[in-house]
C-alpha positions in Angstrom: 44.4 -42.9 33.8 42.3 -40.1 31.9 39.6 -42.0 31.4 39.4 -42.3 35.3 40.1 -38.9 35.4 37.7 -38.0 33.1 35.1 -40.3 35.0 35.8 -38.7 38.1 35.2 -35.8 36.6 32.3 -36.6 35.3 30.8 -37.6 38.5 31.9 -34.5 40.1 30.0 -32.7 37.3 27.1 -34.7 38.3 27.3 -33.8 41.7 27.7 -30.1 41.4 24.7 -30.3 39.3 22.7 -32.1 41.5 23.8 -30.2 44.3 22.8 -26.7 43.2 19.5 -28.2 41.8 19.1 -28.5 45.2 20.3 -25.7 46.3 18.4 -23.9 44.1 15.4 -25.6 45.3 16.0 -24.3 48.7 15.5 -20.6 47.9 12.6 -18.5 47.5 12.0 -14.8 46.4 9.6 -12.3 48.8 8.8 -9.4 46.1 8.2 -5.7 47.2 5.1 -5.6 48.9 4.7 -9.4 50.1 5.5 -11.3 53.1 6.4 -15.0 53.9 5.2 -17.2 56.3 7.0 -20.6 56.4 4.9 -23.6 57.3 6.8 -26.5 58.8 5.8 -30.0 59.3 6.9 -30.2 62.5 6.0 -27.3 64.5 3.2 -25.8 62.2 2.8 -21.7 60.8 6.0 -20.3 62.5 5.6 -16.9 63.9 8.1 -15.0 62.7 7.1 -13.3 59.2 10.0 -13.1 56.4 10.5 -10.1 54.8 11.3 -8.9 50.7 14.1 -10.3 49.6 15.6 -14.4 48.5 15.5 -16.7 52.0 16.3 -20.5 52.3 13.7 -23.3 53.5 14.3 -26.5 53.8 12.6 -28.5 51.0 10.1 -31.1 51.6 9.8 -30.4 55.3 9.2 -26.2 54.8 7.1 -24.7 52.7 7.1 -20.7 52.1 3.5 -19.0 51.9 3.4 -15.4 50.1 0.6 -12.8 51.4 0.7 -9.7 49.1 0.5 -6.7 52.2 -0.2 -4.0 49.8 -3.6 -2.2 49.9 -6.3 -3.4 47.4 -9.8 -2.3 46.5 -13.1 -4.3 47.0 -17.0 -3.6 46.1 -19.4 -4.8 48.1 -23.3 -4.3 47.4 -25.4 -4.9 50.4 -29.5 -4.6 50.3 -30.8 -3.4 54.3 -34.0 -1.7 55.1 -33.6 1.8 56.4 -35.6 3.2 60.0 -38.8 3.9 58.1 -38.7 0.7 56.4 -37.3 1.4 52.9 -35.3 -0.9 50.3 -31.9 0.3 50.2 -29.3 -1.1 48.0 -26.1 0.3 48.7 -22.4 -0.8 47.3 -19.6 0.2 50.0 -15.7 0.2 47.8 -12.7 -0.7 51.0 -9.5 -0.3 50.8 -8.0 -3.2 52.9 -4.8 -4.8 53.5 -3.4 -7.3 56.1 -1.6 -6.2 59.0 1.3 -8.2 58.5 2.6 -9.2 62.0 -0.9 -10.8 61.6 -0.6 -13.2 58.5 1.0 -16.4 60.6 -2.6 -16.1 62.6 -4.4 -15.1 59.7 -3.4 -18.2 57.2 -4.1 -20.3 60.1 -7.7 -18.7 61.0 -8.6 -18.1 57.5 -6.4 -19.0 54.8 -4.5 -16.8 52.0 -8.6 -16.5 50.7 -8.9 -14.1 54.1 -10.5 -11.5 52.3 -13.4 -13.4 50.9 -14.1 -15.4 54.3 -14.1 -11.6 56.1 -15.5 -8.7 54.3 -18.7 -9.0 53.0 -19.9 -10.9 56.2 -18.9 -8.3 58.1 -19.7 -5.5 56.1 -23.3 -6.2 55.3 -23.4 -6.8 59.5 -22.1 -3.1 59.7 -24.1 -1.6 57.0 -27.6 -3.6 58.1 -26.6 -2.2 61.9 -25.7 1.2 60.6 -28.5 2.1 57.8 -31.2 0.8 60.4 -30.4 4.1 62.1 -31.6 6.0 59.7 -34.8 6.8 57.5 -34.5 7.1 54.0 -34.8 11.2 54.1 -31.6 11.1 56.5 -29.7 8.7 54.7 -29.7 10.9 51.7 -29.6 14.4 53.4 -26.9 13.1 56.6 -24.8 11.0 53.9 -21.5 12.2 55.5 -22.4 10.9 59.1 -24.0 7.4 57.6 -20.2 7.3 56.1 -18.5 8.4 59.7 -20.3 5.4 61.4 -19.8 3.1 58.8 -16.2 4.0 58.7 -15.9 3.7 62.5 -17.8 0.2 63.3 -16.1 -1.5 59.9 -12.5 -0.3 61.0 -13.1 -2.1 64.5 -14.8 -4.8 62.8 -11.5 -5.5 60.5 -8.8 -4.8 63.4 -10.6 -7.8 64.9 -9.2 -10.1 62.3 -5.7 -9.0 61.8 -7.0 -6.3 58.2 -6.5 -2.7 57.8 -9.1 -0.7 56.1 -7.2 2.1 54.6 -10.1 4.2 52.9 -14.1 3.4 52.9 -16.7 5.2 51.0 -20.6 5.0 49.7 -20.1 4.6 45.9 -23.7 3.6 45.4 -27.0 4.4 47.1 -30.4 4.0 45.9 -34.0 3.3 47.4 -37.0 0.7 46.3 -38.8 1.8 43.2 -41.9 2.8 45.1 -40.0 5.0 47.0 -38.3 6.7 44.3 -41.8 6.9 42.4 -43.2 9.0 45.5 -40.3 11.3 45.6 -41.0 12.0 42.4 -44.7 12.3 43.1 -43.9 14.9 46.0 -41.5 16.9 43.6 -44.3 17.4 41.0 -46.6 18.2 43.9 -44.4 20.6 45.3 -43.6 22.4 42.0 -47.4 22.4 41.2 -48.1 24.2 44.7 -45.6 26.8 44.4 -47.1 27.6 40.8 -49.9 28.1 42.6 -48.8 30.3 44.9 -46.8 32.3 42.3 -50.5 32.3 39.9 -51.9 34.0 43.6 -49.6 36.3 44.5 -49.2 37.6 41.1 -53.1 38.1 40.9 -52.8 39.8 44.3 -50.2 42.3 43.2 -52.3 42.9 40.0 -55.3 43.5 42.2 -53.4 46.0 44.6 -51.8 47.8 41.3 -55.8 47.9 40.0 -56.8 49.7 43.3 -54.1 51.8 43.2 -54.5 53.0 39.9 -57.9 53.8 40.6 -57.4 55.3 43.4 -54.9 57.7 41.4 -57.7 58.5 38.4 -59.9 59.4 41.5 -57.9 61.6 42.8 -57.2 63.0 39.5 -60.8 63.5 38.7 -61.6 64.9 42.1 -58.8 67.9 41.7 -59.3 68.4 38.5 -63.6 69.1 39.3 -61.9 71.0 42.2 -59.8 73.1 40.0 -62.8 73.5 37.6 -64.9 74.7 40.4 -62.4 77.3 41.4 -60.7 78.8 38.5 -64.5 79.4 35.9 -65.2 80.3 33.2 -61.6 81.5 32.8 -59.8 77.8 32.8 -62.3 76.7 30.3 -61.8 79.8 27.5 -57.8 78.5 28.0 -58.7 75.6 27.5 -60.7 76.2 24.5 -57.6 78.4 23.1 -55.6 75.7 23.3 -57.4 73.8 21.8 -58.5 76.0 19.0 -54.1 76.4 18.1 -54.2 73.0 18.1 -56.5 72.4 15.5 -55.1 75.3 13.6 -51.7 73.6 13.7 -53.3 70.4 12.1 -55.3 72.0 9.8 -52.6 74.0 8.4 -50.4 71.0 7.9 -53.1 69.0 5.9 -52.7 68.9 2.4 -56.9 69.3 1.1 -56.7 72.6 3.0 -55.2 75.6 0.8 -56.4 78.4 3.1 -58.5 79.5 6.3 -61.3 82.0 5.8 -60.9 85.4 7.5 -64.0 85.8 8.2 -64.5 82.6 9.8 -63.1 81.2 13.2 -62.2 77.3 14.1 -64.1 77.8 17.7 -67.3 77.9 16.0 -67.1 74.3 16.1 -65.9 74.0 19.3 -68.6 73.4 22.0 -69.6 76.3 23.9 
């Protein structure tokens, strides 16, 4: 009798093992941020989209299918030709993420590899459309408004496929090198004119100071013979006065000089 007990035991061991193997089998964990879509063998990609938590399928017949919803970045480098015909290498970064009543029609459009079927086609067909607009000048100057279009037309462009494109900007924007040559030509031409220009209006301003300093000793001269003219012989003995106390002053200060004679006076050298 125990041994059958035992046995039957044994078996119902068995059982309960096998049973929640398959059980276990059954289940299947959605994380935070991730959603399900169940594929059946039957009746295809069902519609309804699972949400976070542990669900049941039915093994061998279902099979779950996790899409991570959360937004993640991308780079994409495109090379277009601008209005006038320039080389312009530009790297757009997106933000994108799947819209996620969307994923049963996206895994069975594109696959869980949606991203890589999608956004660089499309984005090199918005950014070739978009920097066509544009000549190189205005591509540099009007960057903001290159962005606003490219924003607009990529975020209709992505809503067409079941994606949302939660930020897009211009990380990267550069021209051919013989367009970056002659912008650097035109800057060194520019700065060489307005040295020019500085070199002539300085030598203008020194000509007009010249004329107006002349003009001044003229007019100095010209009052001065005035004043001459009117005052005689009178301004010229102050003059020679002045002159004369002057000298006096210097001579009494030198050091080979002991003494002035009486009888002498220090206009006699003085021109009459």
């Amino acid at each position: 009798m125990a041994s059958r007990l035992f046995g039957r035991l044994g078996q119902l061991g068995v059982t309960v093992a096998v049973g929640a193997a398959v059980a276990n089998s059954a289940l299947y964990n959605v994380d935070g941020g991730h959603r399900a879509v169940i594929f059946d063998r039957f009746v295809g990609i069902k519609n309804q989209v699972v949400g976070e938590g542990t669900h049941f399928f039915i093994p061998w017949i279902q099979k779950p299918i996790i899409f991570d919803i959360r937004s993640r970045p991308r780079n994409i480098p495109v090379v277009t030709g601008s209005k006038d015909l320039q080389n312009v290498n530009i790297t757009i970064r997106i933000l994108f993420r799947p819209i996620p009543d969307s994923l049963p029609k996206i895994y069975t459009i594109l696959g869980v590899d949606y991203d890589e079927r999608v956004l660089p086609s499309i984005t090199t067909e918005v950014l070739k459309a978009v920097v066509a607009q544009f000549d190189a000048g205005e591509l540099i100057t009007q960057r903001e408004l290159v962005s606003q279009k490219i924003n607009e037309e990529l975020t209709e462009r992505a809503s067409q496929f079941g994606l949302i494109l939660d930020d897009i900007s211009i990380t990267h924007l550069t021209f051919g090198r013989e367009f970056t040559q002659a912008v650097e030509l035109k800057q060194v031409a520019q700065q060489e004119a307005e040295k020019a220009r500085f070199l002539v209006e300085k030598a203008e301003q020194q000509k007009k100071a010249a004329i107006i300093s002349a003009e001044g000793d003229a007019q100095a001269a010209s009052l001065l013979a005035k004043s001459l003219g009117d005052a005689g012989d009178g301004l010229v003995e102050l003059r020679r006065i002045e002159a004369a106390e002057d000298i006096a002053y210097q001579l009494s200060r030198s050091r080979q000089v002991t003494y002035l004679p009486s009888g002498q006076s220090v206009l006699l050298s003085l021109p009459q």
